[in-house]
Structures are given as structure tokens and as C-alpha cells.
C-alpha positions as CSV (number, residue, x, y, z in Angstrom):
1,X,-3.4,-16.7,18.0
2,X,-3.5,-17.3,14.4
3,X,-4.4,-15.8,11.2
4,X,-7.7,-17.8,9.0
5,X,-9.3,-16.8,5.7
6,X,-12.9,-16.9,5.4
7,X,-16.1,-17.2,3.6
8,X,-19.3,-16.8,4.5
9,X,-22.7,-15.9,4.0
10,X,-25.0,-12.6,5.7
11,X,-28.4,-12.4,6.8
12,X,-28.8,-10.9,3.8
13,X,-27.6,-13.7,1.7
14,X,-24.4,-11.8,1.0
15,X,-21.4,-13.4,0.1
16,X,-18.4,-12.0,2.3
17,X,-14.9,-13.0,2.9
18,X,-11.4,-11.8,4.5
19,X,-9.1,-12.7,7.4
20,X,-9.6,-13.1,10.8
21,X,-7.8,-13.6,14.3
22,X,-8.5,-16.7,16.4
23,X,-7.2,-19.1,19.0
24,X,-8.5,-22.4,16.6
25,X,-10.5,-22.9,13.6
26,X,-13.6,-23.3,16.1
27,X,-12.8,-20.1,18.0
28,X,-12.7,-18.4,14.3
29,X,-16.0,-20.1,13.5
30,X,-17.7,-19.1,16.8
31,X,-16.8,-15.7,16.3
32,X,-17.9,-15.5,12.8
33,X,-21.3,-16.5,14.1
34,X,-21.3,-13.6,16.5
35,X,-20.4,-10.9,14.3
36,X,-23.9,-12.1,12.4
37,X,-22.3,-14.6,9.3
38,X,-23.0,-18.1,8.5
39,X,-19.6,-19.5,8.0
40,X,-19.1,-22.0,4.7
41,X,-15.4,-22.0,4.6
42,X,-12.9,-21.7,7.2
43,X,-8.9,-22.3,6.6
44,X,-5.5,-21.5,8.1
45,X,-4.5,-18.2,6.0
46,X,-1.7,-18.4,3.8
47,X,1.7,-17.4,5.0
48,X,1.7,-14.4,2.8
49,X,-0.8,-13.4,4.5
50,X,0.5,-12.8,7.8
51,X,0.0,-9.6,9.7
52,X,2.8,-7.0,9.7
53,X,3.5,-4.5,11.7
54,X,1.8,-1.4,9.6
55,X,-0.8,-3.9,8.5
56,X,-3.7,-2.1,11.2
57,X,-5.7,-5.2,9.8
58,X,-8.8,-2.7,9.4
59,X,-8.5,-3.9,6.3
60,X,-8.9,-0.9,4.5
61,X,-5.9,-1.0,2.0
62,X,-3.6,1.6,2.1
63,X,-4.0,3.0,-1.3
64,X,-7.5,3.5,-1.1
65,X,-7.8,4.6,2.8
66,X,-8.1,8.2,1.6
67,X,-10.7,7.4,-0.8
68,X,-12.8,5.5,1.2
69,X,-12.3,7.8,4.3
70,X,-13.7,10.7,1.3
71,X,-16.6,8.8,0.3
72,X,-17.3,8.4,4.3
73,X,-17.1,11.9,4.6
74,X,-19.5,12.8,1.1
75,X,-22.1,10.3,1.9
76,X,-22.4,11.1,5.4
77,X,-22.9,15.0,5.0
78,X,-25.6,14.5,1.9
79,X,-27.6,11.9,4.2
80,X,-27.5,14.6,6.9
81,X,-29.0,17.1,4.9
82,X,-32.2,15.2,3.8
83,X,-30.8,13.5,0.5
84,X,-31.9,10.1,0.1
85,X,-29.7,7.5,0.0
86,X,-29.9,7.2,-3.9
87,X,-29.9,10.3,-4.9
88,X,-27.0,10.8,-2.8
89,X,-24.9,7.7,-4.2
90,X,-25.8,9.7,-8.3
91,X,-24.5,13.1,-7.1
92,X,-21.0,11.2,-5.5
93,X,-20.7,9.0,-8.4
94,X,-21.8,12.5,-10.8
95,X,-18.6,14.1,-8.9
96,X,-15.7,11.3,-8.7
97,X,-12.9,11.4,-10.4
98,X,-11.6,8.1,-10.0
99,X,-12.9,5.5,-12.3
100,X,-12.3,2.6,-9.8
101,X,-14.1,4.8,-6.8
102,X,-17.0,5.7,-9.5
103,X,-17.6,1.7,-10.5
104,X,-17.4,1.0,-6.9
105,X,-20.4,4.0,-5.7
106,X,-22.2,2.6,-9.2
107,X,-22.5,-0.7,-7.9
108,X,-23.4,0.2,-4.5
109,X,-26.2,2.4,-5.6
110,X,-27.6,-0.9,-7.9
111,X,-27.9,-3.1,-5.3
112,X,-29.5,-0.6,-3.0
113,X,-32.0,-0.2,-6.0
114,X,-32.7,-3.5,-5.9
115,X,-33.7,-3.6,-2.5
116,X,-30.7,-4.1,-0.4
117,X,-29.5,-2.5,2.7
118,X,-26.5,-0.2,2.5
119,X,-24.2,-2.1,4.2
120,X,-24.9,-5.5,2.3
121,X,-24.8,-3.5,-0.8
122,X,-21.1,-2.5,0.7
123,X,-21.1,-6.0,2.1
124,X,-20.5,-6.7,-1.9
125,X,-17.2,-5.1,-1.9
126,X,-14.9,-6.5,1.0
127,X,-11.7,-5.1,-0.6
128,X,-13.2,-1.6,0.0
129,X,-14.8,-2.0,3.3
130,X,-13.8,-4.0,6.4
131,X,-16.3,-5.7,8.3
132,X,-15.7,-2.9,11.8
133,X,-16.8,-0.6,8.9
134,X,-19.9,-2.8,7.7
135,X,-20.6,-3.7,11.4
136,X,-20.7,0.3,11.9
137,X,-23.3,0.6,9.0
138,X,-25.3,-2.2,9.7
139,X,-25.9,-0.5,13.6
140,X,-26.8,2.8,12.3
141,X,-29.0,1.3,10.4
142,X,-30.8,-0.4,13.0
143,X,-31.0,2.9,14.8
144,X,-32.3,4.3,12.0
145,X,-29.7,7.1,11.5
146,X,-27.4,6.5,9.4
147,X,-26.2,9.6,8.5
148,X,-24.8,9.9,12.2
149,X,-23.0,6.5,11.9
150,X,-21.0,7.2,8.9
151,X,-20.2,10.5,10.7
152,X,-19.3,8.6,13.6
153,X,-17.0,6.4,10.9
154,X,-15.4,9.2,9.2
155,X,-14.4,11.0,12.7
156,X,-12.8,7.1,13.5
157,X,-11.2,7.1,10.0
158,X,-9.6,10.2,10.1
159,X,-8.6,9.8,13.9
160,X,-6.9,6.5,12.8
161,X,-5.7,8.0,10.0
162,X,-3.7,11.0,12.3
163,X,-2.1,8.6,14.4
164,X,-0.7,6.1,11.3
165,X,0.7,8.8,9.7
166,X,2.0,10.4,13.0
167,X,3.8,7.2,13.8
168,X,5.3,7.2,10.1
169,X,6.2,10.5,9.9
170,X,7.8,10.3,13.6
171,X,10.2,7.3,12.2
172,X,11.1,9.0,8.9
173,X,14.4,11.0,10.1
174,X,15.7,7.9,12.5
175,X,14.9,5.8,9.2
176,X,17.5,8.9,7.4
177,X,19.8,9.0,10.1
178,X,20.4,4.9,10.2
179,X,20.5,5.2,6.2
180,X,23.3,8.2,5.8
181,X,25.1,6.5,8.9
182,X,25.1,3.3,6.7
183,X,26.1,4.4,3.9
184,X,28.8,6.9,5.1
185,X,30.7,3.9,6.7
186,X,30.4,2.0,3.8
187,X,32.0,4.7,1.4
188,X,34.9,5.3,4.5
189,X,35.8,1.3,4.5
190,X,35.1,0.7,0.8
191,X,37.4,3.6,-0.8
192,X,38.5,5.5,2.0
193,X,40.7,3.1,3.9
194,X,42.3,1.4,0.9
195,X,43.8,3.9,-0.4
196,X,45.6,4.0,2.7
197,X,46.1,0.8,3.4
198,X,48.3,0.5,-0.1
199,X,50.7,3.4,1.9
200,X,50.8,1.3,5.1
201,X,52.1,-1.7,3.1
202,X,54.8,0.0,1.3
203,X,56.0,0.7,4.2
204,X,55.9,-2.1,5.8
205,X,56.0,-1.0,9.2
206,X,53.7,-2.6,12.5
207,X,50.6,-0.5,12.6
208,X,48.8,0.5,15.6
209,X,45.9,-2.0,16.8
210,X,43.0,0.3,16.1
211,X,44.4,0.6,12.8
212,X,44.9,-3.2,11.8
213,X,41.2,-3.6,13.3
214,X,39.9,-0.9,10.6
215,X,42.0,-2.1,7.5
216,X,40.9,-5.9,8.7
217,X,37.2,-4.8,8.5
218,X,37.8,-2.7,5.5
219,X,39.3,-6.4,3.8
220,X,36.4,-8.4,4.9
221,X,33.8,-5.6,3.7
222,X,35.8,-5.8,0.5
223,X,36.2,-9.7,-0.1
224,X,32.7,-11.0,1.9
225,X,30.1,-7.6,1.6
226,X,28.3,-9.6,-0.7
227,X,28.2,-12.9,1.0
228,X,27.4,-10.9,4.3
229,X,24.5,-9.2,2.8
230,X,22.8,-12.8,1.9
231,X,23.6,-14.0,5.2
232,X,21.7,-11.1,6.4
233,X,18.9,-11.5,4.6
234,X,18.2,-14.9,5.2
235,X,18.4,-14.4,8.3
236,X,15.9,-11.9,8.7
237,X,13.5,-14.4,6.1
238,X,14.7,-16.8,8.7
239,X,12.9,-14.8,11.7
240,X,10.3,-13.5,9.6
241,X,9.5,-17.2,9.4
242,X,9.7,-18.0,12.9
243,X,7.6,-15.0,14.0
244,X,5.0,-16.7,11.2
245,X,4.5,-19.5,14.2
246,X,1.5,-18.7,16.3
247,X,3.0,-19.8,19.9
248,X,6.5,-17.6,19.3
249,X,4.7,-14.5,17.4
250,X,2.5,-15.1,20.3
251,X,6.0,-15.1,23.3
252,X,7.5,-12.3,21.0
253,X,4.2,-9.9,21.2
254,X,4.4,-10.1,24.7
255,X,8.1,-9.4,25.6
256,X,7.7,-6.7,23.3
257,X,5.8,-4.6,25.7
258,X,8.3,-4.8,28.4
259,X,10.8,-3.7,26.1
260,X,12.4,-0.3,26.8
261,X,11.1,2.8,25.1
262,X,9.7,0.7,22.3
263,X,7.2,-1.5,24.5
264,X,5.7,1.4,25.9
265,X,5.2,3.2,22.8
266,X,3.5,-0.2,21.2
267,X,0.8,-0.6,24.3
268,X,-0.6,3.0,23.9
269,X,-0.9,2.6,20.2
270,X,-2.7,-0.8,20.9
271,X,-4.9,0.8,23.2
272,X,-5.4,3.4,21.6
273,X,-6.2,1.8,18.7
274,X,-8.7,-0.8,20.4
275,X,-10.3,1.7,22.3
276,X,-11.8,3.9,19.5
277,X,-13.0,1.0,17.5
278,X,-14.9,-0.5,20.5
279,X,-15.9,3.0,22.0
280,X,-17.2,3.8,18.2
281,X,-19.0,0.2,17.9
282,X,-20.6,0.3,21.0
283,X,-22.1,4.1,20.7
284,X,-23.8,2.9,17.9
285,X,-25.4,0.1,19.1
286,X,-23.5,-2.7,18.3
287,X,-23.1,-5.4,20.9
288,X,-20.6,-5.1,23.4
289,X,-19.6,-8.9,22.5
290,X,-19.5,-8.5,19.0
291,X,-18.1,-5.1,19.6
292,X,-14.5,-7.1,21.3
293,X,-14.9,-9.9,18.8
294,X,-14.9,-6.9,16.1
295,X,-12.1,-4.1,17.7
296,X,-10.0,-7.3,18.3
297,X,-9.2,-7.2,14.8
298,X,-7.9,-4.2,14.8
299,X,-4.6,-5.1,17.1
300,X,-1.4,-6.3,16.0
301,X,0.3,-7.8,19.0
302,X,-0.9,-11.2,19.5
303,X,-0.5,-10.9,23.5
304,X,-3.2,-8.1,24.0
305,X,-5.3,-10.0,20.6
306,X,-5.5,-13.2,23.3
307,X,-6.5,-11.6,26.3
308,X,-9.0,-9.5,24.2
309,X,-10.7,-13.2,23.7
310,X,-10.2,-14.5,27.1
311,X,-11.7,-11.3,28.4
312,X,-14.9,-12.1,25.7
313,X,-15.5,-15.3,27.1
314,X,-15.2,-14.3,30.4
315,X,-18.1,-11.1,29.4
316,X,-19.9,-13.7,28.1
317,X,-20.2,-15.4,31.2
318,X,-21.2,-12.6,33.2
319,X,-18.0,-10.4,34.6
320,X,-17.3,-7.4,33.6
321,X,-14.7,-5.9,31.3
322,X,-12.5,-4.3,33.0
323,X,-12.0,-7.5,35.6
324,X,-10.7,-10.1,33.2
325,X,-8.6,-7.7,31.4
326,X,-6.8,-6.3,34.4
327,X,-5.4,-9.9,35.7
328,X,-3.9,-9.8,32.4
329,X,-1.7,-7.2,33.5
330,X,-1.1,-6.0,29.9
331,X,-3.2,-3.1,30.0
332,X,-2.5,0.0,31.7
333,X,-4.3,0.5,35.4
334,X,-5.5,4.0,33.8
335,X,-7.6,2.3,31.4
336,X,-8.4,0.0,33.3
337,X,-10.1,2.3,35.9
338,X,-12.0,4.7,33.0
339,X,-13.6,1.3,31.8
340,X,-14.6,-0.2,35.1
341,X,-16.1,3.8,35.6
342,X,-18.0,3.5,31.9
343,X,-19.4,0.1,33.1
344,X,-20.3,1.5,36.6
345,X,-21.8,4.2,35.2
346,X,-23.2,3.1,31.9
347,X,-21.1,5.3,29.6
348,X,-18.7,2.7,28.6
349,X,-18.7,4.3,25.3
350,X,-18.2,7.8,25.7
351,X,-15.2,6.7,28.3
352,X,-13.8,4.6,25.8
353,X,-13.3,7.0,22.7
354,X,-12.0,9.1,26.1
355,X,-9.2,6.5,26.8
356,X,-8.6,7.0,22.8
357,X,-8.0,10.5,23.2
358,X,-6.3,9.9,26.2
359,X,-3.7,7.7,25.0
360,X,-3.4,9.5,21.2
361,X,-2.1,12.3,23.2
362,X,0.4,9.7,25.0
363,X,1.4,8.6,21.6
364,X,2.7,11.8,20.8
365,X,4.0,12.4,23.8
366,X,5.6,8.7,23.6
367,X,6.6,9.3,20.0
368,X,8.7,12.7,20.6
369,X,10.3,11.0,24.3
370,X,11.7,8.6,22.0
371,X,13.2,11.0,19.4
372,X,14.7,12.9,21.8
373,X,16.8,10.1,23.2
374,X,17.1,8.4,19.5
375,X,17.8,11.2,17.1
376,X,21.6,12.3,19.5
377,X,22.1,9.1,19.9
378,X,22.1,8.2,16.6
379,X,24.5,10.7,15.7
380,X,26.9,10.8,18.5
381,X,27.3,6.6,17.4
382,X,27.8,8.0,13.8
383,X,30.4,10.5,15.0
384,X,32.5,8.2,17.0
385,X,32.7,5.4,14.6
386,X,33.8,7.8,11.8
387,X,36.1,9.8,14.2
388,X,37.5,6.3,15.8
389,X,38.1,5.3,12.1
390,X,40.0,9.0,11.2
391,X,42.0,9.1,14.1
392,X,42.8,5.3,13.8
393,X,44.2,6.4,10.4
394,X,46.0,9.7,11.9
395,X,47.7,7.5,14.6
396,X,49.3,5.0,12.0
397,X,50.9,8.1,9.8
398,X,52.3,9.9,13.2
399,X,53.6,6.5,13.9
400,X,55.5,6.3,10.9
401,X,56.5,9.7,9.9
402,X,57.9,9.6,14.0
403,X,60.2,6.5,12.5
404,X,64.0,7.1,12.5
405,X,65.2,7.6,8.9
């Protein structure tokens, strides 16, 4: 899979643009056309532009998540209590705050007085709102409610919003841990062991092993720190580079999954993830096609992002979902048999936000597994390389005050 920028044109006439997930540039293309756009440029994204791992590629930037998810919220509850769409856009832009949010409601509201559907007028602003969120619009409004879409969308938004910062907040005292572990062997072999290593040369005895191993690593700390830390970080620019080519992101993605603790902690947040954007696309109305071509852009790993396609062609062709994506064997049987019930039954969405809730609860689950083993872990290492380091120290000076006189 690989990463292309786009521009193209909507029904509407709108100009839109932003990145987007395909095999080739003709794969990219075809799925531009069924999302609804007339492509006019298509090019291999930038580098830069690459996807990282807390980039949820819903393109809603982080800064202005909150804001956007608030302006969900607002416009949805005036449209459900009988405000028209105008008047509702003057009494949120009346009430913001922000100057950037205000300028961006102002010139929604002026191109829906011109004429223009909501979500081309919010089509006019893709740094605010990703194409799963115009997609979401653009359905309600062909269902004619869409003050239950943009409810549907803020319930989505905050949901996704829970499990980001859930994640984050989960990885903030391993993050501590690694950093005070760091940085309390640093401050033992930078000042700590010199000062005795100046005693153990005046007396110029043999010392212990252990303790030639410490003062040795103290010295090269000392003399090469700075050197090391380059060499480090070229080499992670170095792999950040490699992971950059489509066929090894693509061979890293999926070994990632079998990895211990890690991998399974990665699939449930993938499925999760994918889940509640389909589930949410397909309840309101959108096509199940353009549904997979739309929550596929919501993945990060590149393994599950390329079955996703296969799975779309193969839909297209007549199977079912649940078929193509379990001889992938990437996805979890549990899934797998709520979405062959949601086909057999015709509830695929409603059992799809289900998985969602299924597997946010996993998550956490997942999430707090792995802190159990992690968190002792980390601190037993950090007590036996600082008590190693002490008692290779205490060994040296027993050695030598035990010297004849």
C-alpha cells in the first residue's frame, strides 16, 4: 500500500483534496471515483507525509479534534430542535470563542446561503473535515435527517476520541518509567562511577570483573555519549526511512500483529477502529462499498489496509464480507462471525458498531494486561542494573580494604 495526495472535483463542483491509501495510482483513482469525486490530480504523497503511528488518518488534526467534535455536538442538537440550518450556523458563530472556529462556521453558513449543501459547503474546508466526516453528512442528507447523522458523528467522534486518549494516557507512566530509568543510569555512570574509578587507580590494584565492566562503560559513556547518540539517531532516521517503502511497511505491518503483547493490542485497536467507521457509514446510508473504500482510511497497519481492498473487490464481485476477509486470517474469528451474522441477517450495521464496542472493551482490557506485566518489569530491570552497578562497586572496595598492609 502507499500513501497519494489528491485533488479533485464533487458533484457539486467542489474543489477537494487530501491523502489517500492505495495499492497504485489506478487503485487510488478508482476509489476516488467511488467515494463520488472526479479525480484531476493524482501523485505519490510526499515522504513527509507518511502515516505515523498516532496519525488515525481521519484527518481531523489534532489541535482542532475538540473543536470540531464541539461544533458536531452544537449543530447537531439545534438541528434536532427545529432550527434551521442557518439560523443555527448565526447562533454557533454568535457563541464561539475562537476566532479561527468562528471564520470557519462564517464561511460555512455563506456558502449554504448561496445555495449549497452542507457538506459541500464543509467540503470547502478539508483541513477541518475529513472526507468519512463529509461522506457521513452527504448520507444524512440524502435521508433527509441530518440532525441524526451529525449525532451519529459526534457519538463516533467522541467514541474515537475515548479510545486515543485511553491508549495515550495508558503509555504515559511506561513512557516515565523508561525516562527516570534513563536518566538515573546516566547520572550513576557519568558522575557516580568516576569518582570512584579515580580511588581504584590510586591504588592500583586488579579489580573484580563486574567492576572493570562498569568503569569500562562508564569510559565509553564519557569519551563516545555523544558520538553514540548520532549513531542512534540515524539509525532510527535510517528505519524511519525504510519503513517509508511500501513493500517493507507493508512485511513490518503484518509481523507486527503476531508480535507478543503488542500485536494483539494493535489488531483490536484496528478493528475497533474500522468497525465503528463502517458500522457508522453504513447506518446512515452510505454504500457498503464506498463504506470499505472510506473506513479503510481510517487504519494504520498496511496488512489489514490491503486486505480491506482485496476484500472490496472481492464484495464487488458478489461475495460477501465476512468470506474474503477471513482467508486473510488477520482478523479475529469473533468478528468475523458477528459480520457474517449482520450480513445474514441484514443488520450489518448495528453488529458492526457492536464489534466496536466489543473490542473498545478488549482494548482496555488489552491495555491494562499489558501494564501489569510492563510497569514490574520495568522496575525490577531498573533495580538490578543500578543494584548490579552498586554492588559491583562494594565488591571492588571489600577487595581492597581485605588487601594485606
Amino acid at each position: 500500500m502507499a500513501e497519494y495526495s489528491y485533488q479533485a472535483v464533487t458533484s457539486e463542483g467542489e474543489i477537494r483534496d487530501g491523502l489517500i491509501n492505495a495499492v497504485d495510482k489506478d487503485a487510488a483513482v478508482e476509489k476516488l471515483q467511488r467515494q463520488g469525486l472526479i479525480p484531476m490530480t493524482v501523485d505519490a504523497a510526499p515522504e513527509h507525509s507518511s502515516s505515523g503511528f498516532w496519525n488515525m488518518q481521519i484527518r481531523l488534526n489534532r489541535s482542532n479534534h475538540q473543536q470540531i467534535l464541539q461544533f458536531t455536538q452544537d449543530l447537531s442538537t439545534l438541528i434536532q430542535a427545529g432550527i434551521a440550518l442557518d439560523r443555527a450556523l448565526e447562533i454557533m458563530a454568535s457563541v464561539t470563542s475562537g476566532e479561527a472556529q468562528k471564520q470557519m462556521i462564517d464561511q460555512i453558513q455563506q456558502r449554504v446561503r448561496k445555495g449549497q449543501a452542507l457538506s459541500a459547503a464543509m467540503a470547502g474546508s478539508p483541513d477541518s473535515f475529513s472526507p468519512f466526516y463529509l461522506n457521513m453528512v452527504q448520507a444524512s442528507e440524502a435521508a433527509g435527517d441530518i440532525g441524526a447523522g451529525l449525532n451519529d458523528l459526534s457519538v463516533y467522534l467522541e467514541r474515537s476520541k475515548e479510545l486515543r486518549e485511553r491508549t495515550l494516557s495508558a503509555l504515559i507512566y511506561p513512557a516515565i518509567l523508561l525516562f527516570v530509568a534513563a536518566f538515573s543510569l546516566l547520572i550513576i555512570l557519568t558522575y557516580v562511577v568516576p569518582q570512584f574509578e579515580q580511588l581504584f587507580s590510586d591504588m592500583g590494584q586488579a579489580l573484580p570483573l563486574a567492576t572493570q565492566v562498569v568503569i569500562g562503560s562508564a569510559r565509553v559513556l564519557a569519551d563516545y555519549g555523544v558520538w553514540i547518540l548520532i549513531a542512534l539517531v540515524l539509525l532510527g532516521l535510517y528505519l524511519r526511512s525504510l519503513l517509508r517503502q511500501p513493500a517493507i511497511r507493508l512485511r513490518w505491518d503484518r509481523r507486527s500483529l503476531s508480535l507478543p503483547l503488542w500485536g494483539g493490542l494493535s489488531q483490536k485497536l484496528e478493528v475497533a477502529r474500522f468497525s465503528r467507521s463502517l458500522g457508522t457509514l453504513v447506518r446512515a446510508g452510505v454504500p457498503l462499498l464506498s463504506g470499505l473504500s472510506i473506513a479503510s482510511n481510517t487504519l494504520l497497519n498496511r496488512a489489514l489496509i490491503g486486505e480491506i481492498e482485496i476484500a472490496t473487490e472481492r464484495v464487488k464481485e458478489g461475495s460477501s464480507l465476512a468470506e474474503p476477509l477471513a482467508e486473510s486470517e488477520l482478523f479475529p474469528p469473533l468478528m468475523l462471525q458477528m459480520i457474517q451474522v449482520g450480513e445474514e441477517t441484514g443488520q450489518l450495521d448495528q453488529m458492526l458498531l457492536k464489534i466496536a464496542d466489543v473490542y473498545d472493551r478488549q482494548v482496555g482490557t488489552a491495555i491494562q494486561r499489558m501494564l501489569t506485566i510492563l510497569e514490574p518489569a520495568l522496575i525490577v530491570g531498573l533495580g538490578v542494573l543500578i543494584a548490579g552497578i552498586i554492588l559491583s562497586i562494594l565488591v571492588a572496595i571489600l577487595s581492597i580494604n581485605q588487601l594485606p598492609v
